[in-house]
C-alpha positions in Angstrom: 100.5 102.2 105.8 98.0 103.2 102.9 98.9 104.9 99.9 95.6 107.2 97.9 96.0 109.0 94.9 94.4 112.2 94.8 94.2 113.6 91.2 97.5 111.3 90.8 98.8 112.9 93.6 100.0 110.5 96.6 98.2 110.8 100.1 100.2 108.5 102.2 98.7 107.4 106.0 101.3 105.9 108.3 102.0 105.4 111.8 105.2 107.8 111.8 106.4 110.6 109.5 107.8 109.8 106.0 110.3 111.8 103.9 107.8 113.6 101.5 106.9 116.8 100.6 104.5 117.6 103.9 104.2 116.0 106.6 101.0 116.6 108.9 100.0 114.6 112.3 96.6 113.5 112.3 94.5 115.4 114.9 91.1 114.8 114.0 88.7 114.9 110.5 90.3 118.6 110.1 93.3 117.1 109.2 91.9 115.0 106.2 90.0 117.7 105.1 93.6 120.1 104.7 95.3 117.4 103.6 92.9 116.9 100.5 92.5 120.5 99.8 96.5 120.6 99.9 96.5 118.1 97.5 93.3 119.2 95.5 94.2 122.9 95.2 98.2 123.1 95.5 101.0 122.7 93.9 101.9 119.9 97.0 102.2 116.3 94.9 102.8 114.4 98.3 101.4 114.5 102.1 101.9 112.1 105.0 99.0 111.8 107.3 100.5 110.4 110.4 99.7 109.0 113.8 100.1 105.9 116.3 96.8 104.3 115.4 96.6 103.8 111.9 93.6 101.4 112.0 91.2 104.0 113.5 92.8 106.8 111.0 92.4 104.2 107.8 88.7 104.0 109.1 87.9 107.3 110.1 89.2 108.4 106.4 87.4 106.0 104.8 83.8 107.1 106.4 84.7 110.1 104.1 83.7 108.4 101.4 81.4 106.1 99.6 83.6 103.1 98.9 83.6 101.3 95.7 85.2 98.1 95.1 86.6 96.8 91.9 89.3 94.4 91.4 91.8 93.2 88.3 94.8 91.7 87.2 98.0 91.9 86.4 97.8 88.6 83.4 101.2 87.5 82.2 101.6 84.6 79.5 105.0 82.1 79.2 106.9 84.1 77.1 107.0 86.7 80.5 104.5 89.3 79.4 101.8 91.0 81.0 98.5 92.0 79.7 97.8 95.7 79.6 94.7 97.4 77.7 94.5 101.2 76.4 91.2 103.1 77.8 90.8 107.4 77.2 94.6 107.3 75.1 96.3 105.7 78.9 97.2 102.3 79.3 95.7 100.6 82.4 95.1 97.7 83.3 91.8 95.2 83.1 89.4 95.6 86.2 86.2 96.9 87.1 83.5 97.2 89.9 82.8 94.2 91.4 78.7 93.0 91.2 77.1 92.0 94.6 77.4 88.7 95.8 80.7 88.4 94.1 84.0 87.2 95.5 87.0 89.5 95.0 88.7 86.4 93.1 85.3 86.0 90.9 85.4 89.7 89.6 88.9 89.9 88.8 88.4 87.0 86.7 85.2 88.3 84.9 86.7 91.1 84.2 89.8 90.4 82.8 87.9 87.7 80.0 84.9 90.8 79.5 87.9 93.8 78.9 90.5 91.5 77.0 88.4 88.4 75.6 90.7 86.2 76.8 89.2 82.9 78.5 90.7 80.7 80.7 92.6 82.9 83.0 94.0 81.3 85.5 94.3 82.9 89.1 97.4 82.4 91.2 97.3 84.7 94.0 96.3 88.2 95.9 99.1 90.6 95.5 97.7 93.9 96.8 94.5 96.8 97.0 95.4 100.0 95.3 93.4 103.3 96.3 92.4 106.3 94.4 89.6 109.0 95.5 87.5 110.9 92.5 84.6 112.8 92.3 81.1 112.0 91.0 79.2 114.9 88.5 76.8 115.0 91.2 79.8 116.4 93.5 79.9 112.9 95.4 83.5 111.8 96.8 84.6 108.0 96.1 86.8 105.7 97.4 87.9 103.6 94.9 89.6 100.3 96.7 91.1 98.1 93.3 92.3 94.9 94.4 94.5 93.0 92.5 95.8 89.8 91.3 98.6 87.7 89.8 96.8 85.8 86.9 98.3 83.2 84.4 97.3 82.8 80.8 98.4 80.0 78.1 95.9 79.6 76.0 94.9 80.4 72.7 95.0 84.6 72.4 91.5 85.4 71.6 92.3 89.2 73.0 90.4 92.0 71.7 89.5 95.0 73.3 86.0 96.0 74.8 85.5 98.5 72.7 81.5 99.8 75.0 83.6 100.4 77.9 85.9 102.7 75.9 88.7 100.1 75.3 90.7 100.9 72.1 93.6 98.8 72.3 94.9 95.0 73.9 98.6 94.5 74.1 100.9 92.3 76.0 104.1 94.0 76.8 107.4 92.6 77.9 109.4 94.6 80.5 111.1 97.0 78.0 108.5 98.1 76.8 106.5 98.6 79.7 109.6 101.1 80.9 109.1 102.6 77.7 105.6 102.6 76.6 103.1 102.2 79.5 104.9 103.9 82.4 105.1 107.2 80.7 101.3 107.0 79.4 99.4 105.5 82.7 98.3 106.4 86.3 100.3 106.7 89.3 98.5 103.4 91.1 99.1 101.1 87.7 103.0 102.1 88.2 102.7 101.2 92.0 101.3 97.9 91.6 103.2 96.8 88.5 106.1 97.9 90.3 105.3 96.3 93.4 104.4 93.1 91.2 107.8 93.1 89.6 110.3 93.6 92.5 108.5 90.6 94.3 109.2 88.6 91.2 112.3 86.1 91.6 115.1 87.7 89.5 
């Protein structure tokens, strides 16, 4: 099963129907193609894409695109907070594009000291790849494949925000006030991964 947000609207692929909003079987490239204009030019916020073989569907929608990969992570210190950053008035969370001949592991890391100025994060493991599609100026489709990871940080705070990649703001959050400050203000794949993130977490 893949989940892609579409203008914060969710495209989900799976092998059988789902209980959301439209459900459409997966014939052939047609069906991508109404299913984004659905989502692009409706009022639909949610289609399923369905059929047995989900591996040649995932690839088949894929070729659709020019992929981009980035990665990030979700940082969280002892006192049980996470690391968010405030970029265009939304919070988000640190991660960019990865560079070539970079692990996934490598970038996530990079990116989280460049965004935050925190060093000496340390990695702990893959938790999951979130997808969102947006277009280039030049009219080009992307694929934007995010993959993320659980990071630790105890060190000195030396945060501060990358203020050339339009970062205004760095700001650790406990789980109150990430019900009541960044959910409300941030993008549909930061809610699914935090989420995610959080109801793996031993209680």
């Amino acid at each position: 099963m893949y989940k892609v947000f579409v203008n914060e609207k969710k495209l989900l692929l799976s092998k059988q129907s789902e209980n959301l909003e439209k459900n459409v079987r997966y014939e052939n490239f047609t069906t991508f193609e109404i299913a984004l204009d659905l989502l692009e030019n409706t009022s639909v916020k949610e289609l399923n894409v369905f059929g047995d073989d989900i591996d040649t569907i995932w690839k088949e929608f894929q070729s659709l695109f020019r992929i981009i990969e980035a990665a990030g992570g979700l940082v969280n210190n002892s006192k049980g907070e996470m690391l968010f950053i405030k970029r265009l008035g939304k919070w988000d969370l640190p991660k960019g594009k990865m560079e070539k001949g970079e692990s996934r592991e490598e970038s996530a890391v990079r990116e989280i000291e460049e965004e935050t100025g925190l060093k000496d994060v340390e990695l702990v493991k893959f938790i999951n790849t979130t997808y969102h599609i947006y277009v280039e100026r030049n009219g080009e489709k992307i694929l934007k494949c995010t993959h993320w990871f659980e990071m630790n940080f105890n060190g000195e705070d030396t945060s501060k925000p990358q203020i050339e990649e339009g970062i205004t703001e760095v700001a650790w959050k406990n789980n109150t006030q990430i019900e009541n400050e960044v959910f409300p203000n941030t993008f549909k794949n930061i809610h699914l991964i935090v989420t995610e993130f959080r109801d793996g977490q031993p209680k």
